[in-house]
Structures are given as structure tokens and as C-alpha cells.
ChimeraX commands (.cxc) that place a marker at each C-alpha (Angstrom):
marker #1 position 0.00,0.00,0.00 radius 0.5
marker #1 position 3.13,2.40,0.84 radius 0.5
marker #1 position 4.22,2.26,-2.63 radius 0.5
marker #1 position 1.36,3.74,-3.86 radius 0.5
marker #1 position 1.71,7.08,-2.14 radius 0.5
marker #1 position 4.98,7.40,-2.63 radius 0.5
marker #1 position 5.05,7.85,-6.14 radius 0.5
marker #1 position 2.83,10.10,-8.78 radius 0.5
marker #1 position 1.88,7.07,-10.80 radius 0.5
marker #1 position 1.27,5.14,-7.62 radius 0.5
marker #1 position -1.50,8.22,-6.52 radius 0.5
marker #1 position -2.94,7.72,-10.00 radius 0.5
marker #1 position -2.93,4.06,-9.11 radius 0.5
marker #1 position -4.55,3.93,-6.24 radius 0.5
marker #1 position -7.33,6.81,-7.84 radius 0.5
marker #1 position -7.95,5.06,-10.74 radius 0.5
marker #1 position -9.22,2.04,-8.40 radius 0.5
marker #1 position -11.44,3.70,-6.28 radius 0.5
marker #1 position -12.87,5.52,-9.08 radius 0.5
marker #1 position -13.38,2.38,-10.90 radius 0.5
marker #1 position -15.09,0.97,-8.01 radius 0.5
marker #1 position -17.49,4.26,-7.47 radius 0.5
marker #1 position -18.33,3.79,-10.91 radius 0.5
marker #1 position -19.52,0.30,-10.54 radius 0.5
marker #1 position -21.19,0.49,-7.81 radius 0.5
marker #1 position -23.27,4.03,-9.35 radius 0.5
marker #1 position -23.83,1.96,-12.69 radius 0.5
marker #1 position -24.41,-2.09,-11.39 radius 0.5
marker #1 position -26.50,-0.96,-7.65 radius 0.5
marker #1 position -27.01,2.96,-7.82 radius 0.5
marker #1 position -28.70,3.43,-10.53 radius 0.5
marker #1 position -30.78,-0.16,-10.87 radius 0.5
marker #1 position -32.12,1.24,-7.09 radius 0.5
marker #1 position -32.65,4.43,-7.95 radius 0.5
marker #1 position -34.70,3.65,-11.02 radius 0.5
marker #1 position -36.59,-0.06,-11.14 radius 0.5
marker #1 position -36.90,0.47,-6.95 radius 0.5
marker #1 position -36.86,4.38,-6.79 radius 0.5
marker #1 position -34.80,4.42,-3.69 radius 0.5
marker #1 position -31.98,7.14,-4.82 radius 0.5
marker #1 position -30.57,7.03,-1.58 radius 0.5
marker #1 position -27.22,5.54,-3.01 radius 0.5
marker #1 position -27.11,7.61,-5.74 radius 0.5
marker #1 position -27.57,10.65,-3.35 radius 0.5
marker #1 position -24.48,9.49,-1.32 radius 0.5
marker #1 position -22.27,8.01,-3.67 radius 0.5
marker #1 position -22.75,10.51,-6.38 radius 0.5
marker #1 position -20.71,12.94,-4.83 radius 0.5
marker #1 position -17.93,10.92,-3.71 radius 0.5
marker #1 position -17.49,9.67,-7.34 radius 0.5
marker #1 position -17.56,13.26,-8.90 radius 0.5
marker #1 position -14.70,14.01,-6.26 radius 0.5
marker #1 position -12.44,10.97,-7.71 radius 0.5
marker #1 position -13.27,11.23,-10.97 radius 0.5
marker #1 position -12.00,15.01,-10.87 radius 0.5
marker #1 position -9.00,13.88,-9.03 radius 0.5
marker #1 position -8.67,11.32,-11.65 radius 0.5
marker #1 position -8.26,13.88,-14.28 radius 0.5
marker #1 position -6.27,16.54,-12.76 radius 0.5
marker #1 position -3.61,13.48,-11.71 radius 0.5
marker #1 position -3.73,12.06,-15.48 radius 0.5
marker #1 position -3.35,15.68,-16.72 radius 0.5
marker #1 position -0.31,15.93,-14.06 radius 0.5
marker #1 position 1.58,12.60,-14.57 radius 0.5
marker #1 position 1.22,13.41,-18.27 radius 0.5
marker #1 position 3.03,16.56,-18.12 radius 0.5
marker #1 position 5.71,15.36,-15.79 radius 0.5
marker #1 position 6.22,12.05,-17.40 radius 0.5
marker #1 position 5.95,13.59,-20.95 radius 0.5
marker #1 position 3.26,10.89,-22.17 radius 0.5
marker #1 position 2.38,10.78,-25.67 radius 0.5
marker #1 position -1.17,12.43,-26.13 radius 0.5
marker #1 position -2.53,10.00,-28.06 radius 0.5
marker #1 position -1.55,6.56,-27.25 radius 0.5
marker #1 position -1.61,7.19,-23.63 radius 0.5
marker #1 position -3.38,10.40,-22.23 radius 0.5
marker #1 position -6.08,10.04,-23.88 radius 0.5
marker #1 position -6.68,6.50,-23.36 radius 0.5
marker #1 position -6.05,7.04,-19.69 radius 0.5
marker #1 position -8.82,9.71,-19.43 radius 0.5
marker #1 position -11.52,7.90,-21.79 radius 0.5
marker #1 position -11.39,4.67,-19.17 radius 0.5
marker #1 position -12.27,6.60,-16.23 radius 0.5
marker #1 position -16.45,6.92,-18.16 radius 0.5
marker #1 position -16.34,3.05,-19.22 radius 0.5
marker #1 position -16.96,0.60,-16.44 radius 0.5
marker #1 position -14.00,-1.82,-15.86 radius 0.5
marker #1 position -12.04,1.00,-17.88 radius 0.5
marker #1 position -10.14,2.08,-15.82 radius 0.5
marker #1 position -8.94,-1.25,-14.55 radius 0.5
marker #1 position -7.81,-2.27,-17.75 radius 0.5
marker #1 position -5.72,0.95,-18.23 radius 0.5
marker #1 position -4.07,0.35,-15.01 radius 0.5
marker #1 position -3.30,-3.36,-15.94 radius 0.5
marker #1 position -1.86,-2.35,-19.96 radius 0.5
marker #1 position -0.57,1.43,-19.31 radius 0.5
marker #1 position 0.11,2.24,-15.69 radius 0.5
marker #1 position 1.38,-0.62,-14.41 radius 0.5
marker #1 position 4.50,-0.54,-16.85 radius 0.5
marker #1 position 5.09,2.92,-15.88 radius 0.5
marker #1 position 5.07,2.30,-12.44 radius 0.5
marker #1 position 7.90,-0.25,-12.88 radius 0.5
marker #1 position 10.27,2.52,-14.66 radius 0.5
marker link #1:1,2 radius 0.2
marker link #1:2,3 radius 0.2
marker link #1:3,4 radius 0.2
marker link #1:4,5 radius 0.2
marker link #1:5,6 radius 0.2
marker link #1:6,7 radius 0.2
marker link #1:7,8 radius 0.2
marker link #1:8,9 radius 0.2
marker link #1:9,10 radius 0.2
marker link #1:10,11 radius 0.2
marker link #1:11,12 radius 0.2
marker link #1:12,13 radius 0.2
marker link #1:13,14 radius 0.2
marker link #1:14,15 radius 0.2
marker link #1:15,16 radius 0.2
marker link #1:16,17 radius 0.2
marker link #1:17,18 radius 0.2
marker link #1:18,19 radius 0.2
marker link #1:19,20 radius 0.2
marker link #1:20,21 radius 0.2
marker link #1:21,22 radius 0.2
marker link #1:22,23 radius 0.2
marker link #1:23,24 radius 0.2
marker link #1:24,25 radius 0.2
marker link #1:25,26 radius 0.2
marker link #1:26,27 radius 0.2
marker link #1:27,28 radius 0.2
marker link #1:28,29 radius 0.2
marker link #1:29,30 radius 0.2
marker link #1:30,31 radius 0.2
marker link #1:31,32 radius 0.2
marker link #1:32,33 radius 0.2
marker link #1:33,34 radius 0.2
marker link #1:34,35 radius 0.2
marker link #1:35,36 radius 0.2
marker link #1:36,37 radius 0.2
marker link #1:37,38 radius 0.2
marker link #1:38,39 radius 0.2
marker link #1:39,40 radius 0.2
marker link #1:40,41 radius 0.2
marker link #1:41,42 radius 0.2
marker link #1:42,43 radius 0.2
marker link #1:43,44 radius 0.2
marker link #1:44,45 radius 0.2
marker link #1:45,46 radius 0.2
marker link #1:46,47 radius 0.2
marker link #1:47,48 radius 0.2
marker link #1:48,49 radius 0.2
marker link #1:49,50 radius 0.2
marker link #1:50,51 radius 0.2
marker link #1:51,52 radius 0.2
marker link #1:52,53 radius 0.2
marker link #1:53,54 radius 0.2
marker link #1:54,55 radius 0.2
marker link #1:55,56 radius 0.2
marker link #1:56,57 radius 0.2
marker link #1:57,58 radius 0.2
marker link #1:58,59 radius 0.2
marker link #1:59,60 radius 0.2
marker link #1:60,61 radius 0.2
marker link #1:61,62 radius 0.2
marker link #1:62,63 radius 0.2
marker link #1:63,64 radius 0.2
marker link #1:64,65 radius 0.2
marker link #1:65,66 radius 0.2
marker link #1:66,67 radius 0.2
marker link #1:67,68 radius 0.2
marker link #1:68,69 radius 0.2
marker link #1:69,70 radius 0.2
marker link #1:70,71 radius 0.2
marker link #1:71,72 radius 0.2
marker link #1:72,73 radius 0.2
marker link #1:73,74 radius 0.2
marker link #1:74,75 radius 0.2
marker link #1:75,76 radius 0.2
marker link #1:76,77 radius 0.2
marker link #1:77,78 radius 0.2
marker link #1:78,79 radius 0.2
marker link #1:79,80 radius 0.2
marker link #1:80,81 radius 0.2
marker link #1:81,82 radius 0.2
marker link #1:82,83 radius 0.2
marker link #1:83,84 radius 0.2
marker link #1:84,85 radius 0.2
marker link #1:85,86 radius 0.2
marker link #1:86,87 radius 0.2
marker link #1:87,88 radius 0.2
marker link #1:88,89 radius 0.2
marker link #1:89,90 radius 0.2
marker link #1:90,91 radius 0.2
marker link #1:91,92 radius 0.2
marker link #1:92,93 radius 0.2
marker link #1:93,94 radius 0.2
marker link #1:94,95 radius 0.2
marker link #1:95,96 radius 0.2
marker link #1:96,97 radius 0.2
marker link #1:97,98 radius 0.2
marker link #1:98,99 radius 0.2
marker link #1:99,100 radius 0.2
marker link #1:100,101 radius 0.2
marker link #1:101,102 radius 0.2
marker link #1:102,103 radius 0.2
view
């Protein structure tokens, strides 16, 4: 767990999990509540913890990016289009981040 606060890409890590996790909980039990059982009481609390990590998602892409000079296109981008697909971004942290980590 230490490792990933040491490090930038360890932050963006550890972000890009809980994130991921907020976002599957909204999608798979948030909104499925909120809608077929209309009990948006999830939604209501949740909502705002995932709009907090999904900003901090962002600004820490945008920040590694500049400081590790990633390539716009191949990784950037890809980085910050996971973060709006469920399971995204733990597939960019298995394929991308993880192999920057170990540099």
C-alpha cells in the first residue's frame, strides 16, 4: 500500500481504483435502485464521492502526463476515456500504468 503514495503514478494508481469501483457500484447498484426500486438514496451518497475521484482522476492524469511527458494519443487520452467506461479504468491500469510504475 506504501508504494502507492509514494510515487505520482502510484496516486494515480490507487485513484484510478477507487474511481473504478465508485463507478460500478453508481452503474451495477445505484442506478438499478434508484430507477426499477426508486430508492436514490445511493445515488444521493455516492454521487458525490465519485464526482470528487473522478476530478482527481483527471487533474492526476493531466499531471503525470506533463511530468512524465506521455504521448497524447496513445496514452493520455486513453487514460482519461477509461475513467467513463466501467471496468475501464482497470484495464488501463493493468496495460498502461502498471508498466510505468515499474520505470
Amino acid at each position: 500500500m506504501k508504494k502507492y503514495l509514494i510515487t505520482d503514478i502510484g496516486r494515480l494508481r490507487l485513484i484510478a481504483f477507487l474511481e473504478g469501483i465508485s463507478l460500478l457500484i453508481l452503474v451495477f447498484a445505484g442506478m438499478p435502485l434508484k430507477y426499477y426500486l426508486q430508492s436514490p438514496g445511493l445515488v444521493k451518497t455516492l454521487g458525490p464521492i465519485h464526482g470528487v475521484l473522478f476530478i482527481a482522476f483527471v487533474i492526476l492524469t493531466i499531471q503525470v502526463s506533463i511530468t512524465s511527458k506521455w504521448n497524447i494519443l496513445k496514452t493520455t487520452a486513453p487514460v482519461l476515456i477509461s475513467s467513463f467506461i466501467p471496468f475501464g479504468t482497470f484495464y488501463i491500469d493493468r496495460k498502461i500504468l502498471k508498466k510505468f510504475e515499474a520505470d
